[in-house]
BAROLUM-218644 format. One record per atom (N, C-alpha, C): residue number from 1; residue in three letters; atom name; x, y negated, z negated. Coordinates in steps of 0.2 Angstrom, whole numbers, plus 5000, padded with zeros to 4 digits. Layout:
BEGIN
+-----+-----+------+------+------+------+
|   n | res | atom |   px |   py |   pz |
+-----+-----+------+------+------+------+
| NUM | ALA |   CA |    X |    Y |    Z |
...
+-----+-----+------+------+------+------+
//
This chain:
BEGIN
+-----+-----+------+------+------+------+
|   n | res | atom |   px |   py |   pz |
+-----+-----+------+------+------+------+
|   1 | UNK |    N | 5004 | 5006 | 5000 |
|   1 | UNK |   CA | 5000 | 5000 | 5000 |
|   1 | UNK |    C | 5004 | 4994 | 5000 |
|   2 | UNK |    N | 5003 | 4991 | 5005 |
|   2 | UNK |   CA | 5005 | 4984 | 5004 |
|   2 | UNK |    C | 5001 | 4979 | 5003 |
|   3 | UNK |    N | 5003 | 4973 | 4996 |
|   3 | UNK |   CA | 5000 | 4967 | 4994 |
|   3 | UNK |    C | 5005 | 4962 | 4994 |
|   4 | UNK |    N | 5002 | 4957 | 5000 |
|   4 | UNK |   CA | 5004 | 4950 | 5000 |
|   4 | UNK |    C | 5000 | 4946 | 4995 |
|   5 | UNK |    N | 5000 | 4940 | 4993 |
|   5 | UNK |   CA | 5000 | 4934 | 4989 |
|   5 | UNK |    C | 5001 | 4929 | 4989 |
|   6 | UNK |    N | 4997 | 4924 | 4991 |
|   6 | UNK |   CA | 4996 | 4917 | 4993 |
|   6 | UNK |    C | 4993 | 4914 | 4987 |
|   7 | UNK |    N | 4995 | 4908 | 4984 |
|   7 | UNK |   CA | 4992 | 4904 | 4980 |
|   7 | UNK |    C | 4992 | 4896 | 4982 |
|   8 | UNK |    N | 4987 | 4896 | 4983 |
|   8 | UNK |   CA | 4987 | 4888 | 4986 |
|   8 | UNK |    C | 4980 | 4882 | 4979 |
|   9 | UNK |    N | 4982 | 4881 | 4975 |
|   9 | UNK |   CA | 4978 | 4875 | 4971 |
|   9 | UNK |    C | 4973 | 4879 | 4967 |
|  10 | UNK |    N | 4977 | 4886 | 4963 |
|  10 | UNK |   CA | 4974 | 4889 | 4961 |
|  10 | UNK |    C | 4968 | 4896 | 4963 |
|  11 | UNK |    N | 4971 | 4897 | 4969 |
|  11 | UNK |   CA | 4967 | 4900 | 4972 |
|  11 | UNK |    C | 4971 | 4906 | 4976 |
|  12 | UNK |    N | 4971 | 4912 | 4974 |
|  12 | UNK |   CA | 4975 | 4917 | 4976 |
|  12 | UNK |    C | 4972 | 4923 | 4981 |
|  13 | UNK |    N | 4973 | 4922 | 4985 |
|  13 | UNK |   CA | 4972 | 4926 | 4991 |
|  13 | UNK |    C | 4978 | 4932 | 4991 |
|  14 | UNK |    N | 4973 | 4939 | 4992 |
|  14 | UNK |   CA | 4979 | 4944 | 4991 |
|  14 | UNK |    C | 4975 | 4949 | 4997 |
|  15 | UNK |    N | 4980 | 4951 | 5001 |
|  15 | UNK |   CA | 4979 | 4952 | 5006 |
|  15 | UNK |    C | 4982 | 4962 | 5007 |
|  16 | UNK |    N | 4976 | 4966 | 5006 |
|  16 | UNK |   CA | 4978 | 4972 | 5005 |
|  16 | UNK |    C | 4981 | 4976 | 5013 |
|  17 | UNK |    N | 4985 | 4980 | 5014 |
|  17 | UNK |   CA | 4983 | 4984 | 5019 |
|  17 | UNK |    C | 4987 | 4994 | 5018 |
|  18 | UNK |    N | 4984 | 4997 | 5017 |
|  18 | UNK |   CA | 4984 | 5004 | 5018 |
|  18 | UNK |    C | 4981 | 5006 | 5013 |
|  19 | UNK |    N | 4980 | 5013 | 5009 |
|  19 | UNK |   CA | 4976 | 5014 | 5003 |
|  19 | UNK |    C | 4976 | 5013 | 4996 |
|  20 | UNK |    N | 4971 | 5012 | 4995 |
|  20 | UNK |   CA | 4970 | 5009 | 4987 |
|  20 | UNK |    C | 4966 | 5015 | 4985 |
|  21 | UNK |    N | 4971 | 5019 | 4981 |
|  21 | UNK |   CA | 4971 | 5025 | 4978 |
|  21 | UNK |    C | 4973 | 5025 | 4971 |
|  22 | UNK |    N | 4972 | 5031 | 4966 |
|  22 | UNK |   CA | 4978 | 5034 | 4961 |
|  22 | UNK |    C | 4984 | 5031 | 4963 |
|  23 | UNK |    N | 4989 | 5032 | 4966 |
|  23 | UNK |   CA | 4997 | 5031 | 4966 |
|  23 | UNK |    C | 4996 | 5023 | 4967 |
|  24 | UNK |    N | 4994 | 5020 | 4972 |
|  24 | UNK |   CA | 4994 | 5013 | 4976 |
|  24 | UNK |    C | 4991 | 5007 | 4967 |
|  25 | UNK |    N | 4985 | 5009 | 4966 |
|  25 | UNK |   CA | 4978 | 5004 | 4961 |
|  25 | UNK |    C | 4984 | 5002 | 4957 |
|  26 | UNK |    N | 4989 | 5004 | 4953 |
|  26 | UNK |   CA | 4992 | 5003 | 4948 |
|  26 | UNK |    C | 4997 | 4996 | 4950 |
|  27 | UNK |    N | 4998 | 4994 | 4957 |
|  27 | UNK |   CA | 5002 | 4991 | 4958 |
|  27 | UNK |    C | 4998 | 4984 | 4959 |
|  28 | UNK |    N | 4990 | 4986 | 4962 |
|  28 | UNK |   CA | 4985 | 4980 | 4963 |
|  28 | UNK |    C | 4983 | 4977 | 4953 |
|  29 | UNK |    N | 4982 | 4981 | 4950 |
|  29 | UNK |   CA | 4981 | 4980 | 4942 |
|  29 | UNK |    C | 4985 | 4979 | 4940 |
|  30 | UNK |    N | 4993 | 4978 | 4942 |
|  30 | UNK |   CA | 4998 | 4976 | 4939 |
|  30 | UNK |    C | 4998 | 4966 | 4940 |
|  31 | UNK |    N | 4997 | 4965 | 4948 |
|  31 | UNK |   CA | 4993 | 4957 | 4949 |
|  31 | UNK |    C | 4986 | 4955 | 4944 |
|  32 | UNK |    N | 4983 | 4960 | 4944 |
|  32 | UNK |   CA | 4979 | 4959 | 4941 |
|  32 | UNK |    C | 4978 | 4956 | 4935 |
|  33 | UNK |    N | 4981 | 4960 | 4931 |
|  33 | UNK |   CA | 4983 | 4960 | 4923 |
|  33 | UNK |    C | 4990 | 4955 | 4923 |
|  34 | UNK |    N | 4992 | 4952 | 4924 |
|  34 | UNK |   CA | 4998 | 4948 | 4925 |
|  34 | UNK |    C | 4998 | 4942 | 4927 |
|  35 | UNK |    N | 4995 | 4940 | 4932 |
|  35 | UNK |   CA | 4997 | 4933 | 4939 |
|  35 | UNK |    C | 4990 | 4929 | 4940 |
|  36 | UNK |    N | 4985 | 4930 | 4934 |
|  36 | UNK |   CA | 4979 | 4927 | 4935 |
|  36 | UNK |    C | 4977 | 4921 | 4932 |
|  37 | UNK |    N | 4981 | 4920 | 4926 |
|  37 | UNK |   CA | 4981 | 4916 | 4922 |
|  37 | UNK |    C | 4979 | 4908 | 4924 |
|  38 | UNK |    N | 4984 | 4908 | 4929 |
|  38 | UNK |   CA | 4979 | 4900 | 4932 |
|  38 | UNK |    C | 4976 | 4900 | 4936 |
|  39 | UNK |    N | 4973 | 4904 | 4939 |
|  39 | UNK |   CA | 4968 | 4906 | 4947 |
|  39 | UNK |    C | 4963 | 4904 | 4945 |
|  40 | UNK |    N | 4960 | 4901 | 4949 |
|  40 | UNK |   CA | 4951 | 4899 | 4946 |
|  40 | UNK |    C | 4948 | 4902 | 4950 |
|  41 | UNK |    N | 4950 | 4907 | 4956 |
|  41 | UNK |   CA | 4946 | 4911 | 4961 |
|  41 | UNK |    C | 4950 | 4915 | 4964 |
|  42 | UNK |    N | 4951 | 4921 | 4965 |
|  42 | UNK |   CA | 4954 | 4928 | 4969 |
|  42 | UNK |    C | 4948 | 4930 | 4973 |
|  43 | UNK |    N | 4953 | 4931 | 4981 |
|  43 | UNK |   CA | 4950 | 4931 | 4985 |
|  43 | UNK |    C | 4954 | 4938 | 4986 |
|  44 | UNK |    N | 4951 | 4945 | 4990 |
|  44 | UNK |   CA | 4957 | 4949 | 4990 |
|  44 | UNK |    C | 4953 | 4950 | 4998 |
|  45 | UNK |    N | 4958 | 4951 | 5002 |
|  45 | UNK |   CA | 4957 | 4953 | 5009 |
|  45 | UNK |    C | 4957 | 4958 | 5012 |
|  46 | UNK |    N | 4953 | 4963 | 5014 |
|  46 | UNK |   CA | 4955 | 4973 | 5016 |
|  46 | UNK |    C | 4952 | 4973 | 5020 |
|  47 | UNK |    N | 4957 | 4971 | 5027 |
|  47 | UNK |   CA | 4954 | 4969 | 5033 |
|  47 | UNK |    C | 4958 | 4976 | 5035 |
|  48 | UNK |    N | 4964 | 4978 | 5031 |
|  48 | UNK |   CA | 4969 | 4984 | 5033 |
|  48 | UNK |    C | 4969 | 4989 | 5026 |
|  49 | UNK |    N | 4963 | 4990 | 5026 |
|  49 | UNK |   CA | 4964 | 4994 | 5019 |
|  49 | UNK |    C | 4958 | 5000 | 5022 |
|  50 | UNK |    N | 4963 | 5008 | 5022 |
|  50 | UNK |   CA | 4960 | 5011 | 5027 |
|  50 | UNK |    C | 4955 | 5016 | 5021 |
|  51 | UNK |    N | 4956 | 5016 | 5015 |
|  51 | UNK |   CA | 4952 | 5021 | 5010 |
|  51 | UNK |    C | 4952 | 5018 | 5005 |
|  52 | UNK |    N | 4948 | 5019 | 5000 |
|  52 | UNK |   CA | 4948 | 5015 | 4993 |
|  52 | UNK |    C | 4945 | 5023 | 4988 |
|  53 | UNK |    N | 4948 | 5024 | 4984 |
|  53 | UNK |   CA | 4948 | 5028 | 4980 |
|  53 | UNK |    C | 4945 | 5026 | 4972 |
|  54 | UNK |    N | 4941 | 5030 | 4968 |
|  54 | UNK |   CA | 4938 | 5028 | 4959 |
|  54 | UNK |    C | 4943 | 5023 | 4957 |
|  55 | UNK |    N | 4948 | 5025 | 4958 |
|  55 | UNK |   CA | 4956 | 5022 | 4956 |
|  55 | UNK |    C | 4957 | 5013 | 4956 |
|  56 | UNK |    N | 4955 | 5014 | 4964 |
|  56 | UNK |   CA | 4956 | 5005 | 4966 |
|  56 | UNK |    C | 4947 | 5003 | 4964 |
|  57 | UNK |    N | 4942 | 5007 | 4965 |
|  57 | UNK |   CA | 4935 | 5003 | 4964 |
|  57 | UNK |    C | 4938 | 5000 | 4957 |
|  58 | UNK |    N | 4939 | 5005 | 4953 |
|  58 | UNK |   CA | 4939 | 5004 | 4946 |
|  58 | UNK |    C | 4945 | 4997 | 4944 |
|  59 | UNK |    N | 4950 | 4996 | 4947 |
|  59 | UNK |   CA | 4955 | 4990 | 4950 |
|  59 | UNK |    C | 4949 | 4981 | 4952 |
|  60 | UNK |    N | 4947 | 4983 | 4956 |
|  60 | UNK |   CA | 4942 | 4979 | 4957 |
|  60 | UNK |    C | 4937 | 4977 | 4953 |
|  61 | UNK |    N | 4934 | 4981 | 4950 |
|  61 | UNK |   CA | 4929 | 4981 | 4945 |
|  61 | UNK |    C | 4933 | 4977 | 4940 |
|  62 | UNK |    N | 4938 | 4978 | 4935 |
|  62 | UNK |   CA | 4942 | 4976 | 4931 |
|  62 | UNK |    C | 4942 | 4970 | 4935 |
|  63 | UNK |    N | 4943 | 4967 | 4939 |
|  63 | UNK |   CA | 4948 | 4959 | 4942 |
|  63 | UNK |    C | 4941 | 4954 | 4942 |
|  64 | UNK |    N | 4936 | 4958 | 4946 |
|  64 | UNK |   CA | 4927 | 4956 | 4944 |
|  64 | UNK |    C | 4927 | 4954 | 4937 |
|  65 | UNK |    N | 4929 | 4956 | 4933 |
|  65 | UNK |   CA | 4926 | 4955 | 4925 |
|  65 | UNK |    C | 4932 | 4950 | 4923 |
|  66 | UNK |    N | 4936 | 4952 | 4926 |
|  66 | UNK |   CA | 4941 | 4948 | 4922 |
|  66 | UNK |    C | 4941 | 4940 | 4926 |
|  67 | UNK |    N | 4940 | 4938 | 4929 |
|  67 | UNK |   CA | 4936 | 4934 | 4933 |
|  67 | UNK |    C | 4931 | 4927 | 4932 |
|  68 | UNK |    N | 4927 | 4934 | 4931 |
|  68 | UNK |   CA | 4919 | 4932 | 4927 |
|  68 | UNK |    C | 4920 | 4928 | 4919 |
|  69 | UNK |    N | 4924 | 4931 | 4914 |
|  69 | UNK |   CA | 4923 | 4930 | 4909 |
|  69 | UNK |    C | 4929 | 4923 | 4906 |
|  70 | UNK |    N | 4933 | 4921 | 4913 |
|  70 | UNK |   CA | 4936 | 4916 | 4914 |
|  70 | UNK |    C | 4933 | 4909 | 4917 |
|  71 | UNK |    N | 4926 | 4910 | 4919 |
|  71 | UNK |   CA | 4922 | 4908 | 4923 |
|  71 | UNK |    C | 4924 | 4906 | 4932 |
|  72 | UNK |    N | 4929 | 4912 | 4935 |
|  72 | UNK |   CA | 4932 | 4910 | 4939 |
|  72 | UNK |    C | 4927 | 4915 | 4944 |
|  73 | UNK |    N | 4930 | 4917 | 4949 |
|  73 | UNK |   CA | 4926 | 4921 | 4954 |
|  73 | UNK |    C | 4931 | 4925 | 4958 |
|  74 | UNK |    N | 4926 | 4929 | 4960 |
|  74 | UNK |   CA | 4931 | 4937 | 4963 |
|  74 | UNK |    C | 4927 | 4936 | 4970 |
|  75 | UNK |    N | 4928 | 4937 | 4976 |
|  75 | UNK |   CA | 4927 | 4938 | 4985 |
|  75 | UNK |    C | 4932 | 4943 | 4987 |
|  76 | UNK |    N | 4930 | 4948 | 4989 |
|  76 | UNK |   CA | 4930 | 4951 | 4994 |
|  76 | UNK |    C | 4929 | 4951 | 4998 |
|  77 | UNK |    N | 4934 | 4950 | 5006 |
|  77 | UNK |   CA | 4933 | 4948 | 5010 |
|  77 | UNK |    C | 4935 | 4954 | 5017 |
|  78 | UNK |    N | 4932 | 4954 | 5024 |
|  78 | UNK |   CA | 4934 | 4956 | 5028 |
|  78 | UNK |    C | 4937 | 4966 | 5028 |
|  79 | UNK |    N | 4930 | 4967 | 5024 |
|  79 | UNK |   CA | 4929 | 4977 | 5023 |
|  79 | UNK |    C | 4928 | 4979 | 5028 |
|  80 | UNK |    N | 4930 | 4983 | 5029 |
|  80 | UNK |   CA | 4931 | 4990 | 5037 |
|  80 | UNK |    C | 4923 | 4994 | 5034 |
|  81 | UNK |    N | 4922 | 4994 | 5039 |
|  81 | UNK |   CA | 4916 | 5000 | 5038 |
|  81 | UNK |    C | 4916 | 5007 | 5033 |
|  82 | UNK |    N | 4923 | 5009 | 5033 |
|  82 | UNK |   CA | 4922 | 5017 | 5030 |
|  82 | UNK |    C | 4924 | 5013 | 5022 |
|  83 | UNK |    N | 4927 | 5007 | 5021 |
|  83 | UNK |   CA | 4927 | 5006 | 5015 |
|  83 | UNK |    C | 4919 | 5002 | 5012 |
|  84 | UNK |    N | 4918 | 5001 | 5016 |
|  84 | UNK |   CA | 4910 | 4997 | 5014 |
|  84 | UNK |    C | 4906 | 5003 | 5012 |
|  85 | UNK |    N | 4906 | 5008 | 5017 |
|  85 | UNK |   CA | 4901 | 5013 | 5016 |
|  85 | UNK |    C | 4902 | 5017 | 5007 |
|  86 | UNK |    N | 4909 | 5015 | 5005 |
|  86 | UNK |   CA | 4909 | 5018 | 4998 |
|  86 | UNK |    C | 4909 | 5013 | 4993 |
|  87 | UNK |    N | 4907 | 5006 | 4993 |
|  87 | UNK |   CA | 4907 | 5001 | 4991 |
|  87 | UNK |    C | 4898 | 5003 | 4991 |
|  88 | UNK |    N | 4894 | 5003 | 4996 |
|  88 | UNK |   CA | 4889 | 5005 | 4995 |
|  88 | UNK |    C | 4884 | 5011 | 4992 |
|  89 | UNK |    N | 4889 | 5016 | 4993 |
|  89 | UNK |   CA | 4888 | 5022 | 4989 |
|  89 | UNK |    C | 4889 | 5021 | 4982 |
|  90 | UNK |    N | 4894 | 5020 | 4981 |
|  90 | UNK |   CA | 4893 | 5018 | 4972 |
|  90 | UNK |    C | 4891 | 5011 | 4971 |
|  91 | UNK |    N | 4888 | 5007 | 4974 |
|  91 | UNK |   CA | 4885 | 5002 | 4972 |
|  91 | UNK |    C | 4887 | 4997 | 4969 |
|  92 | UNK |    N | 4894 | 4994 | 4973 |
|  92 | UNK |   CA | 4899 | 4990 | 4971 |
|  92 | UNK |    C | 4897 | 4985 | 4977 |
|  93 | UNK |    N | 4893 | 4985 | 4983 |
|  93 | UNK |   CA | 4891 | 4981 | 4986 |
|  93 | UNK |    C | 4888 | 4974 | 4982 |
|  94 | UNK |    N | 4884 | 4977 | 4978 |
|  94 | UNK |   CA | 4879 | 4973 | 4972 |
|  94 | UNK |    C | 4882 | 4970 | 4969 |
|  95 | UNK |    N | 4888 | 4973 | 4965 |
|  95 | UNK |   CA | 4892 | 4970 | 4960 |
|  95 | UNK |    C | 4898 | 4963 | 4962 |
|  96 | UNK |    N | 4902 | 4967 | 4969 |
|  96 | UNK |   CA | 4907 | 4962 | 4971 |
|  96 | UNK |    C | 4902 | 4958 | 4976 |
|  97 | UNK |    N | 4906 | 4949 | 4977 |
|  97 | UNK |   CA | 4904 | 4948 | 4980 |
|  97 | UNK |    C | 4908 | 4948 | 4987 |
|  98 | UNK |    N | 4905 | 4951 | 4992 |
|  98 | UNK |   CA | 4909 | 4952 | 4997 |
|  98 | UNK |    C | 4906 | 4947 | 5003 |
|  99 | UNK |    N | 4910 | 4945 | 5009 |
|  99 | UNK |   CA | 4910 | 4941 | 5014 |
|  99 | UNK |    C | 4914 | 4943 | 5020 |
+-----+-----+------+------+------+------+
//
């Protein structure tokens, strides 16, 4: 998995591409838990992210809350179809907001 990182005015755009699995989630949760501090919105990009596994929903789900409870905002942007369709399946559609 690769994650690039952009921060322009408080605003972090993180741009995923290959899979957000078990071995890969731990390195998105490591941004996560670490680099958020002064963001007032994350934006994560998965224009190139070909699977997403319990691993990384659960990664996202964690970034959603921690977000929220900042009063900041989480976007997901630009899902491929075979990740949407599990974004919809566990009904993570509802929860994140995507664009």
């Amino acid at each position: 998995m690769e994650i690039r990182k952009e921060i322009v005015q408080g605003v972090m755009t993180v741009r995923l591409k290959g899979r957000l699995e078990t071995v890969t989630a731990p390195r998105l949760e490591e941004v996560v838990a670490n680099e958020l501090e002064d963001i007032t919105a994350l934006t994560v990009v998965m224009a190139d992210v070909e699977y997403v596994s319990s691993a990384g929903l659960r990664v996202l789900l964690g970034a959603e809350k921690k977000m929220k409870a900042k009063g900041g905002e989480l976007t997901v942007e630009q899902v491929p179809p075979a990740v949407m369709d599990v974004f919809k399946i566990t009904g993570f559609d509802k929860i994140l907001t995507l664009r």
